[in-house]
MDTraj code that builds the backbone (N, CA, C; nanometers):
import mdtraj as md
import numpy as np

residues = "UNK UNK UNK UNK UNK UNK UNK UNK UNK UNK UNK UNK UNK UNK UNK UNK UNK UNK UNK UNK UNK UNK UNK UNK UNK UNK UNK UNK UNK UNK UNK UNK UNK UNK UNK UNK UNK UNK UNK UNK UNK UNK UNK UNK UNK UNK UNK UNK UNK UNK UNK UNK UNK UNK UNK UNK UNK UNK UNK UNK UNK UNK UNK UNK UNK UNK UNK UNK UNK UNK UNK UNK UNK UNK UNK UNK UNK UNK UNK UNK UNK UNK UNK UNK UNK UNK UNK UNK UNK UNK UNK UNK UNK UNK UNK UNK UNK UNK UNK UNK UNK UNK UNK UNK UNK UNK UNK UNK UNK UNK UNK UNK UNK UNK".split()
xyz = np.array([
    [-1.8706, 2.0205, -0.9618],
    [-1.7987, 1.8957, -0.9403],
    [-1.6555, 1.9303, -0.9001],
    [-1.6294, 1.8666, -0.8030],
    [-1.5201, 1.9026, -0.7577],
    [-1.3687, 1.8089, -0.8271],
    [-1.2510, 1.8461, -0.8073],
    [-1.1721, 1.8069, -0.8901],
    [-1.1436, 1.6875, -0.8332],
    [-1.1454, 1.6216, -0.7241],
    [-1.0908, 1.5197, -0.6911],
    [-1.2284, 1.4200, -0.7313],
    [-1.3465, 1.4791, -0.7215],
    [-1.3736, 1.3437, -0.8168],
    [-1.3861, 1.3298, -0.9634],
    [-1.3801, 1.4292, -1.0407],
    [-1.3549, 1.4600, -1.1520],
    [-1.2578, 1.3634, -1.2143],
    [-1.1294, 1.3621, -1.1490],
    [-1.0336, 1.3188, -1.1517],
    [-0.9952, 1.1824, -1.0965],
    [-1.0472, 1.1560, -1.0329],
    [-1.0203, 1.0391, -0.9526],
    [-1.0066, 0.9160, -1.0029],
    [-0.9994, 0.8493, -1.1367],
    [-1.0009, 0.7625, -1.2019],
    [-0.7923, 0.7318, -1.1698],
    [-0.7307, 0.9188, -1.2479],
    [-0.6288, 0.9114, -1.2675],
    [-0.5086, 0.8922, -1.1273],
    [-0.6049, 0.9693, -1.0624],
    [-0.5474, 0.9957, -0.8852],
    [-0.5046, 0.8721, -0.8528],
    [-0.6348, 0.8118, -0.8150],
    [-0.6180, 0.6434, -0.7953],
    [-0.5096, 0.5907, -0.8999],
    [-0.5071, 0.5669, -0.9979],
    [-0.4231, 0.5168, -1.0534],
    [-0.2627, 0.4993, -1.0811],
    [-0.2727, 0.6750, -0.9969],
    [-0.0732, 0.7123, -0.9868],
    [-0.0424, 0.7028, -0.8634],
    [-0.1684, 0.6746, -0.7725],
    [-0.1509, 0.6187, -0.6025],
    [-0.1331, 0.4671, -0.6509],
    [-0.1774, 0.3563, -0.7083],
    [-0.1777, 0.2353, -0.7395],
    [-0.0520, 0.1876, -0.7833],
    [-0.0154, 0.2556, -0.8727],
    [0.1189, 0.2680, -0.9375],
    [0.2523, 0.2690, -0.8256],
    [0.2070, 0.3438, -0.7310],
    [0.2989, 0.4230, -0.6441],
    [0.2972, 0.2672, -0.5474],
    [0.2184, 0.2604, -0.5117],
    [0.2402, 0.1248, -0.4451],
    [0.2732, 0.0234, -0.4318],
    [0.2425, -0.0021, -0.5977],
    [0.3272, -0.0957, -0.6586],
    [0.4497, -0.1334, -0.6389],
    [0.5134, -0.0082, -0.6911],
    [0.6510, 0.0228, -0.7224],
    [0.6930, -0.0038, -0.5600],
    [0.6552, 0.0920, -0.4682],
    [0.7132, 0.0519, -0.3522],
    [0.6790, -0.0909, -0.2973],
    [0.5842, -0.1639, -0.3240],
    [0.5910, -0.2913, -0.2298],
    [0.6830, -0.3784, -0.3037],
    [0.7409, -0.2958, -0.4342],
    [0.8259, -0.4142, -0.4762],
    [0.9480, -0.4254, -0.4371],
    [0.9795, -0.2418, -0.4130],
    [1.1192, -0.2218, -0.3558],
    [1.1504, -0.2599, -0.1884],
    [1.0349, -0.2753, -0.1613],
    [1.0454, -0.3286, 0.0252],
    [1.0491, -0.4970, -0.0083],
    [1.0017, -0.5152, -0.1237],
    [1.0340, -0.7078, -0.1156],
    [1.1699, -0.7091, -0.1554],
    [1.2441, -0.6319, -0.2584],
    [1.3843, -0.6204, -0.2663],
    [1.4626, -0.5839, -0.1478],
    [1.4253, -0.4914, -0.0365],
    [1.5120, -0.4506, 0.0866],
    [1.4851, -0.6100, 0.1590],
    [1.4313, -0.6444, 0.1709],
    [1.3998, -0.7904, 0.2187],
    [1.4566, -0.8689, 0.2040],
    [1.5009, -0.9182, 0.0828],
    [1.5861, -0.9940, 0.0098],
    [1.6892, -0.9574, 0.0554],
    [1.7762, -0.8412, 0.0426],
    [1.8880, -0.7931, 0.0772],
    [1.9392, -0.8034, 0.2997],
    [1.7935, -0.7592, 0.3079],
    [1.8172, -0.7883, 0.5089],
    [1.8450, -0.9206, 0.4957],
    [1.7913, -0.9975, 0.4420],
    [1.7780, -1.1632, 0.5048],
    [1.9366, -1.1990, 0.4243],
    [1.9566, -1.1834, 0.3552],
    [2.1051, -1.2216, 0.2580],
    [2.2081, -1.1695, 0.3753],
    [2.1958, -1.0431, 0.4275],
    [2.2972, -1.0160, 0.4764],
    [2.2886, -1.0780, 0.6295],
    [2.1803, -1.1054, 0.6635],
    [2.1206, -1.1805, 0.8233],
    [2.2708, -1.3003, 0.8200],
    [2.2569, -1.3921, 0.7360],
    [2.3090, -1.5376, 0.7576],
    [2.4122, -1.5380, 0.8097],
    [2.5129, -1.4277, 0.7895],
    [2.6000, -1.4551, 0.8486],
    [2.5727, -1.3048, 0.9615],
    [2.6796, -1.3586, 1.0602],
    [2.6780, -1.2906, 1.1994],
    [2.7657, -1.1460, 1.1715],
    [2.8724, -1.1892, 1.0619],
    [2.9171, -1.0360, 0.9755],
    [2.8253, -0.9451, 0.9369],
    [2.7567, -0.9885, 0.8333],
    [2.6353, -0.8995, 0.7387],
    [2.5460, -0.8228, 0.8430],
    [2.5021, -0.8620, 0.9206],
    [2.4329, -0.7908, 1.0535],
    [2.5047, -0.6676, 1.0591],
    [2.6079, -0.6592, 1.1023],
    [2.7107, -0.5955, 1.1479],
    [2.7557, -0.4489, 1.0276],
    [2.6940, -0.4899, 0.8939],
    [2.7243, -0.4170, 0.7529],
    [2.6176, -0.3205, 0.7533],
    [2.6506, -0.1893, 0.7025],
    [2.5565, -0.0901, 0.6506],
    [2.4771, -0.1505, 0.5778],
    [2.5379, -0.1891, 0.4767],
    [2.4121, -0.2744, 0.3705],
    [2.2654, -0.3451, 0.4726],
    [2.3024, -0.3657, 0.5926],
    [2.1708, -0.4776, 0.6440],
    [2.1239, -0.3717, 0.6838],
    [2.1732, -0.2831, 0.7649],
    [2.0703, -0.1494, 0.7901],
    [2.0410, -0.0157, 0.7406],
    [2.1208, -0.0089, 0.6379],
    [2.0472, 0.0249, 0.4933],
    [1.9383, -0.0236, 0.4692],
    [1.8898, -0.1611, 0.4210],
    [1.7918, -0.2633, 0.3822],
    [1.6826, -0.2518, 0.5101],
    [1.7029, -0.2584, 0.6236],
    [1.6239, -0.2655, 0.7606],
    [1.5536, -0.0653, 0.7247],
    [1.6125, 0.0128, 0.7536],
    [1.5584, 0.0919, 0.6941],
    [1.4684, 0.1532, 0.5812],
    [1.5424, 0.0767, 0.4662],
    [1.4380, 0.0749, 0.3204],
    [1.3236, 0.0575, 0.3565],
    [1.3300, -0.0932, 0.4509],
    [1.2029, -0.1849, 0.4511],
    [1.0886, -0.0646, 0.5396],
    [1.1279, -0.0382, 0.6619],
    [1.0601, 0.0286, 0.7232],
    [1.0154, 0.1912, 0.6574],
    [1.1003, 0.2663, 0.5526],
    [1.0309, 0.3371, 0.4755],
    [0.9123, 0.3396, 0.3850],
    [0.9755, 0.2045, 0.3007],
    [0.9041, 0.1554, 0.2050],
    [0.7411, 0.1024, 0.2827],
    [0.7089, 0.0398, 0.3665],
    [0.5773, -0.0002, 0.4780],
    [0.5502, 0.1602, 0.4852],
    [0.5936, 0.2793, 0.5610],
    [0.4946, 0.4307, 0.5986],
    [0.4586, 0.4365, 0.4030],
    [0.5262, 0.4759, 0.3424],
    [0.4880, 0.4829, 0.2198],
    [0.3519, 0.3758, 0.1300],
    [0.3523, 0.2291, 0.1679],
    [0.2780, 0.1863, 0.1388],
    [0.1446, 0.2114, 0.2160],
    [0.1389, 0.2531, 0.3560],
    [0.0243, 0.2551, 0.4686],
    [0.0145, 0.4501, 0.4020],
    [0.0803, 0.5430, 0.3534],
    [0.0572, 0.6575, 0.3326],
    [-0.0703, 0.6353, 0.1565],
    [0.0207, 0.5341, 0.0879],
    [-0.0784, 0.5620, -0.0621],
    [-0.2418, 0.4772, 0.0127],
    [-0.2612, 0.3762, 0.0868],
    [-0.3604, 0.3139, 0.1227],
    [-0.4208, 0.4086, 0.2059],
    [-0.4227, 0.5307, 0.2300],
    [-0.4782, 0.6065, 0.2984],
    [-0.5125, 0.7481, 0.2229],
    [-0.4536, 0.7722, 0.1376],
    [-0.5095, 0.8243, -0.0095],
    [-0.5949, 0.7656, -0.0669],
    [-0.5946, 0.6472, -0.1254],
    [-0.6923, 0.5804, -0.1450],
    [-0.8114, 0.6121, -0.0760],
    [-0.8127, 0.5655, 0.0594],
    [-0.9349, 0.5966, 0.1041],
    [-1.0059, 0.7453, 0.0808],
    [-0.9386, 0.8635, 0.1265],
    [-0.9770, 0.9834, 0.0635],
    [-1.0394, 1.0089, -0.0680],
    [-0.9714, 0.9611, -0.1949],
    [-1.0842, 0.9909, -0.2989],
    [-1.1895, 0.9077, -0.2728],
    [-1.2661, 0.9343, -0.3778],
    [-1.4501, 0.9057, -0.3702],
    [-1.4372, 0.8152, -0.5354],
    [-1.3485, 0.6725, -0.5094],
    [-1.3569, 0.5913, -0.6521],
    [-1.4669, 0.4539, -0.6322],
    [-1.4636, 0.4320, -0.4769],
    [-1.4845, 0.2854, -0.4449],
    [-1.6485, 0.2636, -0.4900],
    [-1.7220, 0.3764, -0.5251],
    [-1.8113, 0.2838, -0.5834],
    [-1.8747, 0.3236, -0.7290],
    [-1.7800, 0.3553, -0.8412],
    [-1.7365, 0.3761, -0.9210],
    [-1.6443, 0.2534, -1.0085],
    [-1.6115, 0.1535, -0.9710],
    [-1.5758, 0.0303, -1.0139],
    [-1.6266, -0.0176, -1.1399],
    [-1.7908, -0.0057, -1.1584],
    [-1.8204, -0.0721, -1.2692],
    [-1.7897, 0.0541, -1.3813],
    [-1.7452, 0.1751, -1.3987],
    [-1.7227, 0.2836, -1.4987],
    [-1.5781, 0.1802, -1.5652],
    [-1.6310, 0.2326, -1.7073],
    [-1.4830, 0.1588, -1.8041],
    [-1.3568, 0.2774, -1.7442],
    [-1.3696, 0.3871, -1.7317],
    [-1.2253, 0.4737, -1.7013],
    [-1.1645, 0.4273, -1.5296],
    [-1.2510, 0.2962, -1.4653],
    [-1.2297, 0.2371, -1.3960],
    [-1.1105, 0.0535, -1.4119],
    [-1.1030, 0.0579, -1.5440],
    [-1.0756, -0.1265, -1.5998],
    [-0.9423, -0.1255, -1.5799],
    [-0.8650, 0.0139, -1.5534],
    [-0.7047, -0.0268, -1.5244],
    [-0.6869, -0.0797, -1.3701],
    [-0.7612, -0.1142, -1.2767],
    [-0.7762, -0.1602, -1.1706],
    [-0.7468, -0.3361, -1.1710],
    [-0.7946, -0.3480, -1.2724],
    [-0.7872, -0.4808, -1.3065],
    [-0.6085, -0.5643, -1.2868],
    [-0.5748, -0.4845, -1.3193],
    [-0.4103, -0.4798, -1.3658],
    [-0.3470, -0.4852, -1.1984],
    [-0.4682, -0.4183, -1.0826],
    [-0.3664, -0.4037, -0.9667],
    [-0.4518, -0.4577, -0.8734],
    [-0.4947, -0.6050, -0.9347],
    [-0.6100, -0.6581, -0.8586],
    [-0.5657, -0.6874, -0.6714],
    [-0.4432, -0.7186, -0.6797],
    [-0.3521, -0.7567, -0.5452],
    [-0.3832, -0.6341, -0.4369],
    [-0.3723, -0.5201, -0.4846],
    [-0.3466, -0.3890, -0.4245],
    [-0.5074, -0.3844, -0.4052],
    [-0.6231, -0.4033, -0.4648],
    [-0.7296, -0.3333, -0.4527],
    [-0.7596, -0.4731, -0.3342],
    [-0.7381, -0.6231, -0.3884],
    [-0.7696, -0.6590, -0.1996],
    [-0.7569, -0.6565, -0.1079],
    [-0.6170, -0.6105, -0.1284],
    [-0.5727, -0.5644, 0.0240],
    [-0.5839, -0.4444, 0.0683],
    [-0.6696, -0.3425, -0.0262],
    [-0.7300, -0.2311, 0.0530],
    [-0.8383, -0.2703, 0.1084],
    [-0.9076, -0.3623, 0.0196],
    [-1.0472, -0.4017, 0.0827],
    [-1.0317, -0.4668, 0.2463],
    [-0.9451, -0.5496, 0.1961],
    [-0.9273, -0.6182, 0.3411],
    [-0.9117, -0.5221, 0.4444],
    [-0.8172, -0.4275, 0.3994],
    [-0.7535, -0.3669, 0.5410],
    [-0.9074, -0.2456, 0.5883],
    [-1.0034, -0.1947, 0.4683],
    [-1.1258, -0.1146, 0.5098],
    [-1.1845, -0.2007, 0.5896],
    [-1.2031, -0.3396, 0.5576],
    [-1.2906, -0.4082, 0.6116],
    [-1.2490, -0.4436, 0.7787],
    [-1.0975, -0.4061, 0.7543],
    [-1.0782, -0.4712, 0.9062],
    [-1.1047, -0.3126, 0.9753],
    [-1.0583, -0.2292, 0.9176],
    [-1.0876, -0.0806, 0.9765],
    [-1.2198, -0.0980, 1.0293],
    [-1.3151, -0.1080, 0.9620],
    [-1.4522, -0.0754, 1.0068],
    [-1.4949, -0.2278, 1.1419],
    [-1.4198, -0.2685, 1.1510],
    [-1.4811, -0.4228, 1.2806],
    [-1.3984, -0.3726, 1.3619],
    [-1.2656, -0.3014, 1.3617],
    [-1.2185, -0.2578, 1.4544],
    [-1.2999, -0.1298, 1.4971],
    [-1.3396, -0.0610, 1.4309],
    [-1.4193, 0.0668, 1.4933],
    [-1.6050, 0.0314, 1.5543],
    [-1.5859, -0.0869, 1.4773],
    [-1.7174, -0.1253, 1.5424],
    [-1.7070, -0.1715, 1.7117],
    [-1.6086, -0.2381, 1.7117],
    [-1.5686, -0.3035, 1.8500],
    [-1.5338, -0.1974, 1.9608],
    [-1.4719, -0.0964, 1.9200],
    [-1.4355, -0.0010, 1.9609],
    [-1.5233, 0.1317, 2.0004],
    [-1.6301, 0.1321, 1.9244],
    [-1.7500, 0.1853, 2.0023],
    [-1.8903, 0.1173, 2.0096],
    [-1.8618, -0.0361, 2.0709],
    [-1.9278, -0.1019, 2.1464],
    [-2.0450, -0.1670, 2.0262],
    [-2.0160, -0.1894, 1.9280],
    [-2.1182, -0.2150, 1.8024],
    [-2.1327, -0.3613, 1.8344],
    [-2.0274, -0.4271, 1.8644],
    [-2.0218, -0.5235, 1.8389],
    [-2.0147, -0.6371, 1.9862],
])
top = md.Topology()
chain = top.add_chain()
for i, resn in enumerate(residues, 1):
    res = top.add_residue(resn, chain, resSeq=i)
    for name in ("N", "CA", "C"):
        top.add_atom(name, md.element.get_by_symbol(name[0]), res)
traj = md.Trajectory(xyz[None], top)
């Protein structure tokens, strides 16, 4: 047995974590771009492209843990109890689903499946 699925309960879980944390800090750079937007000054301030930056870090980082994800071998492993902290990041696990699901109609279309 190899270690990544051995492991993979915990993997997933400090990738989940990780995502978290960052989609919260890109909704905070957000807050901060649009605050400094209103006026025609704030544009003009490090702070807005500081924040314009965050945001666009914080997105490769969230599209980097959703692509870890896919790599381990958890997704059909769901009903295991060392699986129930998922529960907690129910937001994050639909919008992986969503985004596999759109992966696979785009690759279907794309070599003529569809």
């Amino acid at each position: 047995m190899d270690l990544i699925t051995q492991y993979s309960d915990i993997i997933l879980k400090k990738i989940m974590m990780k995502i978290q944390k960052d989609k919260k800090s890109k909704e905070r750079a957000e807050l901060v771009k649009l605050e400094m937007a209103e006026t025609g000054a704030g544009v003009r301030s490090s702070r807005h492209w500081k924040a314009a930056a965050n945001i666009e870090f914080y997105y490769n980082e969230i599209q980097k843990g959703f692509d870890q994800m896919r790599q381990t071998n958890w997704s059909k492993k769901l009903h295991q109890d060392r699986f129930k902290f998922v529960e907690k990041y129910k937001e994050i696990l639909e919008e992986y689903l969503r985004r596999t699901a759109n992966d696979k109609k785009t690759r279907s279309i794309q070599h003529g499946f569809i």
